[in-house]
C-alpha positions in Angstrom: 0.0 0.0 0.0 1.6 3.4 -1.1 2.1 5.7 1.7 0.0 9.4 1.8 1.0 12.3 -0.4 2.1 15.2 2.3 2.1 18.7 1.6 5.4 18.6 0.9 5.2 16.0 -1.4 2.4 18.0 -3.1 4.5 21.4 -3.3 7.5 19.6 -4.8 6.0 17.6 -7.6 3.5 20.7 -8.7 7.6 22.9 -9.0 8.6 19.9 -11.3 5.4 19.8 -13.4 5.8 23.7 -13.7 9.7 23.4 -14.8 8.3 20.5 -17.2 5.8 22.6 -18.6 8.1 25.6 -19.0 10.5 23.6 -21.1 7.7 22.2 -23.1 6.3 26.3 -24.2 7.4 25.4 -28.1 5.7 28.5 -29.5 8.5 30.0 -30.9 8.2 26.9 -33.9 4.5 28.7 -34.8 5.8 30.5 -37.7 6.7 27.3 -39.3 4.4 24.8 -41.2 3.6 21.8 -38.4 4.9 18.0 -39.6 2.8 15.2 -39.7 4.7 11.4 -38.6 4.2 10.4 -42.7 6.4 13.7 -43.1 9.2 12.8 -40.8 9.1 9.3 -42.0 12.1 8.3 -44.3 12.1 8.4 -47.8 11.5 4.7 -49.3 14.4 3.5 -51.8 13.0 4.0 -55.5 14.2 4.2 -58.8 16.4 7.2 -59.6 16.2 9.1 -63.0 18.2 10.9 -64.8 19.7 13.6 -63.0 18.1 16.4 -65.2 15.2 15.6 -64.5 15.1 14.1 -60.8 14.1 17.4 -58.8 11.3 18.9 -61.2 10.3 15.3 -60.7 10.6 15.5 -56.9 8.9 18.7 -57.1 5.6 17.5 -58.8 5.5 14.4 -56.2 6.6 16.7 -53.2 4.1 19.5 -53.8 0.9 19.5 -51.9 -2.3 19.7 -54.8 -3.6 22.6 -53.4 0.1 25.1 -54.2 1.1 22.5 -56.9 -0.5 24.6 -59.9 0.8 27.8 -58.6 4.2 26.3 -58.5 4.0 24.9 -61.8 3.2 28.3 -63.2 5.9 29.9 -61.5 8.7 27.5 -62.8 7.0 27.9 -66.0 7.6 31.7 -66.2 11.2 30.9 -65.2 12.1 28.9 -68.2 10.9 25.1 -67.6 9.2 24.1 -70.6 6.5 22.0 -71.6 8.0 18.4 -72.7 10.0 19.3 -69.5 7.0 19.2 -67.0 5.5 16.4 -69.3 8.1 13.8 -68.7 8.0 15.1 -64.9 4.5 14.4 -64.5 4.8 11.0 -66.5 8.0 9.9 -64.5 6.2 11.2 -61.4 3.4 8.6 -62.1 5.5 5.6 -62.8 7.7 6.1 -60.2 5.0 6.4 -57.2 1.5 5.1 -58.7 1.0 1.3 -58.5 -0.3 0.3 -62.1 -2.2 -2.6 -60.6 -5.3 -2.7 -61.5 -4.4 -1.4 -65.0 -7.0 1.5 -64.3 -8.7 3.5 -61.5 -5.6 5.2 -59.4 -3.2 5.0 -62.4 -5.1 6.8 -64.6 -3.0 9.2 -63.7 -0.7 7.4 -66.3 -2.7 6.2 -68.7 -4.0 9.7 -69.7 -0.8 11.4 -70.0 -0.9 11.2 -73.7 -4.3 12.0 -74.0 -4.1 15.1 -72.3 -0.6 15.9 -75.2 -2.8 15.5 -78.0 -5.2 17.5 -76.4 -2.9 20.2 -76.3 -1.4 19.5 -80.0 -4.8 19.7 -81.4 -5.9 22.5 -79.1 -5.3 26.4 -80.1 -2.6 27.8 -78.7 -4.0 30.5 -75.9 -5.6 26.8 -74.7 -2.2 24.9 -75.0 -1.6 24.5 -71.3 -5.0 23.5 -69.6 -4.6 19.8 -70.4 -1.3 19.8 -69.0 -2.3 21.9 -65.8 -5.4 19.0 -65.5 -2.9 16.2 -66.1 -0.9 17.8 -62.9 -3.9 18.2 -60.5 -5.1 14.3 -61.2 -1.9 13.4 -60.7 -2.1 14.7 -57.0 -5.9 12.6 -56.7 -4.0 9.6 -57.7 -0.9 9.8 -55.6 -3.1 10.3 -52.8 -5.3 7.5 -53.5 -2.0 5.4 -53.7 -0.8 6.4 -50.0 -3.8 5.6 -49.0 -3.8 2.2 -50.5 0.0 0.9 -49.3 2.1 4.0 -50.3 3.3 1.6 -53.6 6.2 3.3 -55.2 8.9 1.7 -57.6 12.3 -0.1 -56.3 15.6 0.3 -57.4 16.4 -2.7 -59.7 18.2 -5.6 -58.7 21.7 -4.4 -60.1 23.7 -7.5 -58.8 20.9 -9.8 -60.6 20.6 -8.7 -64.2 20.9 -10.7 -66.9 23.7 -9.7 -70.0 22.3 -8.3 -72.7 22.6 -11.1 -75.1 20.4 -13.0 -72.7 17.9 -10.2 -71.6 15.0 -10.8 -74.6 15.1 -14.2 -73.9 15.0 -14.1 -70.8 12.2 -11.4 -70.9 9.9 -13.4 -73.2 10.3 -16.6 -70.9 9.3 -14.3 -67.8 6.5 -12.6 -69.4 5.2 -16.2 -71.1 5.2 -17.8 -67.2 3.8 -14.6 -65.7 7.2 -13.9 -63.5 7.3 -10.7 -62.5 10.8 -10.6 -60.6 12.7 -12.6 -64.2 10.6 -10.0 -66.3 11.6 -7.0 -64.7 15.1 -7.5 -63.9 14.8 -8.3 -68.1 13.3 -5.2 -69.6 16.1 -3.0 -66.9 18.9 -4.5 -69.1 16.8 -4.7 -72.3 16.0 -0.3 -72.0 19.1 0.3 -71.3 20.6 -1.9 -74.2 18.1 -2.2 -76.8 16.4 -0.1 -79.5 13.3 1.6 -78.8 11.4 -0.3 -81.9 12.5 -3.4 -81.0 12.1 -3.3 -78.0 8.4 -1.9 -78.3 7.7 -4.7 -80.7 7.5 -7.3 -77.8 5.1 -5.3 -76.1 2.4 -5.4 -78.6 2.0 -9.0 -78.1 1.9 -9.1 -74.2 -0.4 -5.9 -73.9 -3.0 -7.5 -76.5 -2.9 -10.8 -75.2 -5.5 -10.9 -72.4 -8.8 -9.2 -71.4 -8.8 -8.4 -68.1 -8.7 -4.8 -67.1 -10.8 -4.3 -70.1 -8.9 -3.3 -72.4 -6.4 -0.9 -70.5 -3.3 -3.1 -70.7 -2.8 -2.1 -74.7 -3.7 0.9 -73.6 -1.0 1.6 -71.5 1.6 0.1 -73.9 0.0 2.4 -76.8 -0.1 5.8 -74.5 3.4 4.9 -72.8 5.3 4.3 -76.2 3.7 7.3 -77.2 4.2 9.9 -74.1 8.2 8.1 -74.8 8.0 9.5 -77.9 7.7 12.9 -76.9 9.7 13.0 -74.3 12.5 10.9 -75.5 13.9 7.1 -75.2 16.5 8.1 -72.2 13.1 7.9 -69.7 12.7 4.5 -70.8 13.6 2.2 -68.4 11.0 3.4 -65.1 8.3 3.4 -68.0 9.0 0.4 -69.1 9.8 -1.7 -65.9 6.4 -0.2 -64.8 4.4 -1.4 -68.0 5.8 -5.0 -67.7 4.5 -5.3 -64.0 1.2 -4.1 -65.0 1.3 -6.8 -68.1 1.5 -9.3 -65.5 -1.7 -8.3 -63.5 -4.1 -11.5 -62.9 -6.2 -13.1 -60.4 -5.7 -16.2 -59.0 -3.4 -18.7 -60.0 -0.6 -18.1 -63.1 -3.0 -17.8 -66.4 0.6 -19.7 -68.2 -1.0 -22.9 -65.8 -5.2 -22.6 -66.6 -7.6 -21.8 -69.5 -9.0 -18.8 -68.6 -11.5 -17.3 -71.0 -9.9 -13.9 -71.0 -6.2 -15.4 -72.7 -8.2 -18.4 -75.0 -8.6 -15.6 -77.8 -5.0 -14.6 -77.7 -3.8 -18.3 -78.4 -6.3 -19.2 -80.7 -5.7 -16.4 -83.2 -2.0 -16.9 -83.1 -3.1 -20.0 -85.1 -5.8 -18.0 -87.2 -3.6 -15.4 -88.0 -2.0 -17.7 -90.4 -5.2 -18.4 -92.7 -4.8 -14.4 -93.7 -4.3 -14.2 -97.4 -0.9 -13.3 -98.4 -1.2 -9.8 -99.5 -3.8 -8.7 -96.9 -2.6 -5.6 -96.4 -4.5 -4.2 -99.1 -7.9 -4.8 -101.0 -10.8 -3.7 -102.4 -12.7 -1.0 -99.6 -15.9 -2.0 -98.8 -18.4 -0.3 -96.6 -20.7 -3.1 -96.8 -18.0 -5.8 -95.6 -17.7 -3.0 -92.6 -21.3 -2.9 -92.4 -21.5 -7.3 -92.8 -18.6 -7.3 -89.6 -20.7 -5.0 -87.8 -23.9 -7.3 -88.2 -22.1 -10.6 -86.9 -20.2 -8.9 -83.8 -23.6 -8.1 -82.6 -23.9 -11.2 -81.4 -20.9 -13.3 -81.9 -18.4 -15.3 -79.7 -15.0 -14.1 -79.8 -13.9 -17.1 -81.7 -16.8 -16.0 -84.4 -15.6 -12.4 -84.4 -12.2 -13.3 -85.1 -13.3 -16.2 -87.8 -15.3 -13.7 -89.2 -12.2 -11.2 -89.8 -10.1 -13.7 -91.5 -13.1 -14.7 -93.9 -13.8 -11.1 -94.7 -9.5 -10.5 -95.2 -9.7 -13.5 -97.6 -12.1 -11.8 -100.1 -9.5 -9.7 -101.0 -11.6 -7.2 -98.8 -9.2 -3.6 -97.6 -8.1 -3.8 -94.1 -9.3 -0.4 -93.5 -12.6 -1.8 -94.0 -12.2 -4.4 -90.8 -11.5 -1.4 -88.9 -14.3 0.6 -90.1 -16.7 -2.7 -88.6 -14.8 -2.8 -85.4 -14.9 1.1 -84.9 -18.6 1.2 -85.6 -19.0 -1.4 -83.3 -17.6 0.0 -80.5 -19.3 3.2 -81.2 -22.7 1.1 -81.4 -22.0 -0.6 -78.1 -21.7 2.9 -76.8 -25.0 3.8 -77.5 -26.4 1.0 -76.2 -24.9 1.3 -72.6 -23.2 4.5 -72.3 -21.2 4.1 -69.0 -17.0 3.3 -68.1 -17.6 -0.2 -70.1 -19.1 1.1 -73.0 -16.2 4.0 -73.2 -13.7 1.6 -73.0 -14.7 -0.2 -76.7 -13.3 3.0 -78.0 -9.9 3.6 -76.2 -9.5 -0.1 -76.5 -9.7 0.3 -80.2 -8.0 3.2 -80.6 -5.0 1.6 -78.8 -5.1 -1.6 -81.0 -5.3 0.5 -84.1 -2.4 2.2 -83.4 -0.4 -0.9 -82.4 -1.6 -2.1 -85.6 -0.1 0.6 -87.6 3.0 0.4 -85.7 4.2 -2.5 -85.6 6.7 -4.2 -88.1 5.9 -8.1 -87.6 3.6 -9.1 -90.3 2.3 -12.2 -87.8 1.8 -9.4 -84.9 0.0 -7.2 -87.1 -2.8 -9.5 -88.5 -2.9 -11.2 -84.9 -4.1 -7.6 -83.3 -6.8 -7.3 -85.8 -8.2 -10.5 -84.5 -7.7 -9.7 -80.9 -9.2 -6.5 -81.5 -12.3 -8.6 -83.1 -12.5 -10.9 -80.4 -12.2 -8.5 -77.5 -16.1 -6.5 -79.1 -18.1 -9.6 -77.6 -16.1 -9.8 -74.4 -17.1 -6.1 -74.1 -20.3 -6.8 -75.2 -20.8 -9.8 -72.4 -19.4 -6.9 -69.9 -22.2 -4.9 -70.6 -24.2 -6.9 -70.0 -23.8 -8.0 -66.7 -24.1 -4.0 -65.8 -27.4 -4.0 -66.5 -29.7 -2.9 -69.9 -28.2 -3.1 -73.0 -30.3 -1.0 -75.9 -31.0 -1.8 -79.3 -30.0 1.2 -81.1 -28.2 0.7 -84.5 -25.4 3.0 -85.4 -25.6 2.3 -89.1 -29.6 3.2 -89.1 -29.2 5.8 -87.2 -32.1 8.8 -88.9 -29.8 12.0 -89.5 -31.8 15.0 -88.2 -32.3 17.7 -90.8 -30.5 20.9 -90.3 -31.4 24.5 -91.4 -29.4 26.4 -89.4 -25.3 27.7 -90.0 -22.9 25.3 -89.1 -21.8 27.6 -85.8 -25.4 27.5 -84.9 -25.8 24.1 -85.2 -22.5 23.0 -83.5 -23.9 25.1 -80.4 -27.1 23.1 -80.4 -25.1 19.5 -80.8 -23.8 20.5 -77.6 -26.6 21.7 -75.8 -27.9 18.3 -76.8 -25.1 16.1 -75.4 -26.2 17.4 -72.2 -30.1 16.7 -71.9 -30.7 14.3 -75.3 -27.9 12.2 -76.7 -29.6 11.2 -79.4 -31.0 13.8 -80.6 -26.9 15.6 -80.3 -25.8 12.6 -82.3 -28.9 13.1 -85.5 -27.6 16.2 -85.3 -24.3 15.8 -85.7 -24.8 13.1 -88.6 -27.2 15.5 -91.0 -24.4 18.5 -90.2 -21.4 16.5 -91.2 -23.4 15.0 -94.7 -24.8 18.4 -95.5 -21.4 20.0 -94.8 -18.4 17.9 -94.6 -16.4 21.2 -93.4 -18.2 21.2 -90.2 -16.0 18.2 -88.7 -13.7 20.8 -87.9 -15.5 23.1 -85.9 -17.5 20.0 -84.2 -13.8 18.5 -82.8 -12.7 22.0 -81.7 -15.7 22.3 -79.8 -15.9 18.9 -78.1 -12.0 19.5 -77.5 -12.9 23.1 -75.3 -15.7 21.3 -73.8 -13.5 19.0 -72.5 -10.6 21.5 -71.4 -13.5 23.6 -69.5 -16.1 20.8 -68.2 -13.7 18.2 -68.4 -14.0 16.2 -64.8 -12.4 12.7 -65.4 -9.8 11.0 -66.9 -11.5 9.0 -69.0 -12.9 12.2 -70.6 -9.6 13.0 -72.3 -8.6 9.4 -73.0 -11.9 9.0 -74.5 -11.9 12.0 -76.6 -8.8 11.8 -77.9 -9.0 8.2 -79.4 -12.4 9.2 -80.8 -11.4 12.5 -82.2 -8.1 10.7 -83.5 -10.2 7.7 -85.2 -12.8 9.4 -86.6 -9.4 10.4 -89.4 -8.6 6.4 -89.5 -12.3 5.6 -90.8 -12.9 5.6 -94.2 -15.3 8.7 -95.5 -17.9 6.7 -95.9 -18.8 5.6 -92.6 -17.2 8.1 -90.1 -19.6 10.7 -89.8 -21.5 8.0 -88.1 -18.5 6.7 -85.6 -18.3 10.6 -84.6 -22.1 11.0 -84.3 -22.3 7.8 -81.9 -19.0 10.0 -80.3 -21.9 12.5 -79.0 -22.9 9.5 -76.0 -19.6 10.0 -73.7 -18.3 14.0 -75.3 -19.4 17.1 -72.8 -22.2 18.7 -73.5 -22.1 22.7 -72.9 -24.9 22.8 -70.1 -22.9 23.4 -66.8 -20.4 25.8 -65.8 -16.7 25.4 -66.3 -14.5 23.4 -63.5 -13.1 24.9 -60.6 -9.6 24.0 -61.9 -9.9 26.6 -64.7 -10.2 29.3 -62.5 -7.4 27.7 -60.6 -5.5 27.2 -63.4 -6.4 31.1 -64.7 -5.4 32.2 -61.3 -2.2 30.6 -61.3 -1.5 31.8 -64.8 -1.9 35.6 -63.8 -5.4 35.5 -66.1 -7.9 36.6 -63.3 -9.7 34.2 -61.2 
C-alpha cells in the first residue's frame, strides 16, 4: 500500500510539473508549417532518374495539390518548358503510382498522352489546360495510392541482371510464365541496351494478349510508347519496368498454368492469323464488308468475331474496311450502354489501331486485328452484366435535318449532349453530310468542352482516341463513328471546373 501524499510532497512535484511545462512552451516553432509522422518518415528506396530531371520530378511528387498549380506556373515563367513538365508528371506517375489494376488510381498514367494530343490539337492561348489537369489528377492519384500501401517503384536488382545477349530471352520466358521478378530484372537491361522499336515490338503481343482490365493493358503500352515519344527514349527504363509489371496483372493462379476465357482468344488467333491471305494488307474498300462485320459482332463469340475477320480478309476485302466494322462497333456498343464499359470499346480500339499501324511483324499485325475482333463480344458480355443493354443501330441511325449555320448548329449538338444524346448525335450526322467542313469546328468544340467541363480521366482518354479515329475511318462511314461519339463527349450545359479558375489564377489570367 503506497504511503500518503504530504504537503510537501504535493508542493515539490507541482515545482517539477511547472519546470516541465516551462520547457515544453514550443511557441516560438508557430511560424513554421507543423509536420505530420508520414512527413518525418524516411524516404522509401526507388528508382532514380536521370539527373536532369530528378528534382522537377521531386517537385511535382513533393508539392501538396492545393500550391502545386501555382508552382507549376511559376517554374513555367522561369524557363521550364513543356516536354520538361511532361516527362515530370509522366516519370512522377510511374515512379510512385502502383499500375495494378491497369486503371482507377493510375489513370494518372494512362491519360498522360491523352491530355498531349489534347494540347497538340488544341489552339494555342488553350495549350496548357490539359497539362495543368494532367498535374492536379496526378495529385488525386498519388493520394489515392498512399492511401492504399504508399506503392512506389524499387531500385532494380543491379547485382541480378541478366547480360544483354540474354535479356530478350530471358524477358519473353518471364513474361510467357507470368514472373514478375525474371521479367523486370529483363526489360532494366533490355531499356538500357536495346532499340526503342525493337524493343516496343514485344510489347504489342503481351499488352494484347489478355482481357482483363478491359482493355487498359494495350492501352497503356499504346499511351506509354507514345508519351516516350515525346519525351525521349533516355526515360525509358521506369516506364518500361512499370508497363511490364502491370502486363503481368491476374487473379488467381498463373494464367501460363489454366484456361482462362480472357487469354483463349489470344492463343487461338496466333493460329488464325495464319489463314490471312498473303497480301492482306491491301484490297478492295468495302463499306458493306464493314457494315456485314458489324452485323455478326452483334452477337458473336470471340472465336466467331475473329473467324469472321479472316473470312472477310480472304475476299481480297481492304483492311481499312475491318477497322471501319470494329470502330462502328464500339461506337454502337456505346449507344447501347453508355457508362465506363461502354467508353472503354473506343480507347480499346483506338490503342489496337495504333499498335496495328505500328508494328513491323507481319504475324503481330494481322494477330491484333483478331484480338481487336475478339475483344467487341467480351465487351459486349461486360455490358451486359451492368445492366440494360439498348438496341439502337449506329448504321440506321435517322440524320436529323439541319437549317441552321454550321456555328449554330455545332452550339445546339452541344446543348444536346447534355439533356438528349440522341438527338446531339442526329444532329451531328445531318451536319457532317450536309457539310463535310463542319468536322472541324464539331472536334474543336468537343475538344474546349472537355478542357472547361472536363471532370475525369477518362474524358480525355476517351476523346482523344475518338477524335483521332474518326481520321482512320474511311469517309464513308465516319460521320457516323463521330455522331455515336456525341454518347460520352461534354455537352455545354454546366459551368466550367473549378480547376480553370485555378489554373487562370495561377497563370496571372484573373480568377
Amino acid at each position: 500500500m503506497s504511503s500518503p501524499l504530504t504537503r510537501r510532497d504535493f508542493v515539490a512535484n507541482a515545482a517539477a510539473l511547472g519546470a516541465v511545462a516551462a520547457a515544453g512552451d514550443f511557441a516560438f516553432l508557430g511560424a513554421l508549417p507543423a509536420l505530420s509522422a508520414q512527413d518525418v518518415q524516411p524516404r522509401r528506396a526507388m528508382a532514380q532518374l536521370a539527373a536532369d530531371v530528378e528534382p522537377l520530378v521531386r517537385f511535382v511528387e513533393d508539392t501538396p495539390r492545393e500550391r502545386l498549380l501555382e508552382g507549376v506556373a511559376e517554374r513555367i515563367r522561369g524557363g521550364i518548358g513543356y516536354q520538361q513538365l511532361l516527362a515530370a508528371l509522366m516519370l512522377a506517375g510511374v515512379r510512385g503510382i502502383q499500375p495494378r489494376p491497369v486503371g482507377f488510381k493510375f489513370h494518372a498514367v494512362l491519360v498522360v498522352n491523352s491530355a498531349h494530343l489534347a494540347s497538340l490539337a488544341a489552339t494555342d492561348q488553350d495549350r496548357w489546360l490539359p497539362l495543368f489537369w494532367a498535374l492536379d489528377n496526378y495529385k488525386v492519384s498519388q493520394k489515392r495510392n498512399r492511401i492504399e500501401g504508399g506503392w512506389v517503384m524499387a531500385p532494380p536488382a543491379e547485382n541480378q541482371l541478366p547480360t544483354a545477349q540474354d535479356a530478350r530471352r530471358r524477358f519473353t520466358e518471364a513474361m510467357d510464365n507470368w514472373d514478375v521478378e525474371g521479367a523486370d530484372r529483363a526489360i532494366t537491361t533490355l531499356a538500357r541496351t536495346g532499340g526503342a522499336n525493337d524493343v516496343i515490338e514485344i510489347f504489342w503481343r503481351y499488352g494484347g494478349r489478355d482481357f482483363r482490365d478491359i482493355g487498359h493493358k494495350i492501352i497503356y503500352v499504346a499511351n506509354g510508347w507514345r508519351t516516350l515519344q515525346t519525351i525521349g527514349w533516355r526515360h525509358a527504363e521506369p516506364v518500361l519496368r512499370s508497363l511490364a509489371y502491370a502486363l503481368l496483372e491476374h487473379e488467381g493462379s498463373n494464367p501460363a498454368q489454366r484456361d482462362d476465357d480472357r487469354d483463349r482468344p489470344g492463343r487461338d488467333n496466333l493460329a488464325k492469323a495464319g489463314r490471312i491471305r498473303a497480301g492482306w494488307q491491301r484490297g478492295r474498300i468495302s463499306s458493306e464488308a464493314a457494315t456485314d462485320l458489324l452485323g455478326t459482332l452483334r452477337t458473336a463469340t470471340p472465336a466467331e468475331a475473329s473467324d469472321r475477320v479472316v473470312e472477310i480478309l480472304n475476299r481480297e476485302t481492304d483492311p481499312a474496311s475491318i477497322w471501319d466494322g470494329l470502330f462502328l462497333t464500339a461506337g454502337e456498343l456505346l449507344m447501347r450502354q453508355p457508362g465506363i464499359v461502354g467508353l472503354h470499346t473506343l480507347t480499346t480500339m483506338n490503342a489496337m489501331h495504333f499498335a496495328w499501324q505500328t508494328a513491323q511483324n507481319d504475324e503481330t499485325r494481322r494477330w491484333l486485328m483478331l484480338q481487336a475482333a475478339s475483344f467487341l463480344p467480351m465487351f459486349r458480355a461486360a455490358m451486359g452484366g451492368r445492366g440494360q443493354v439498348g438496341s439502337i443501330r449506329v448504321d440506321t441511325l435517322e440524320r436529323a435535318n439541319v437549317q441552321e449555320r454550321v456555328p449554330d448548329v455545332v452550339e445546339e449538338i452541344f446543348a444536346d449532349v447534355s439533356r438528349d444524346k440522341l438527338s446531339a448525335a442526329r444532329k451531328t450526322l445531318g451536319l457532317l453530310e450536309a457539310h463535310p467542313e463542319s468536322a472541324g469546328p464539331i472536334m474543336a468544340a468537343a475538344r474546349r468542352l472537355i478542357f472547361t467541363r472536363g471532370t475525369d480521366s477518362h474524358d480525355y482518354k476517351f476523346s482523344s482516341a475518338v477524335l483521332e479515329d474518326y481520321h482512320h475511318a474511311t469517309a464513308a462511314l465516319r460521320n457516323r463513328f463521330l455522331a455515336a461519339s456525341m454518347y460520352w463527349l461534354k455537352g455545354s450545359g454546366g459551368r466550367d471546373t473549378d480547376l480553370v479558375r485555378r489554373t487562370r489564377a495561377a497563370l496571372g489570367n484573373g480568377g
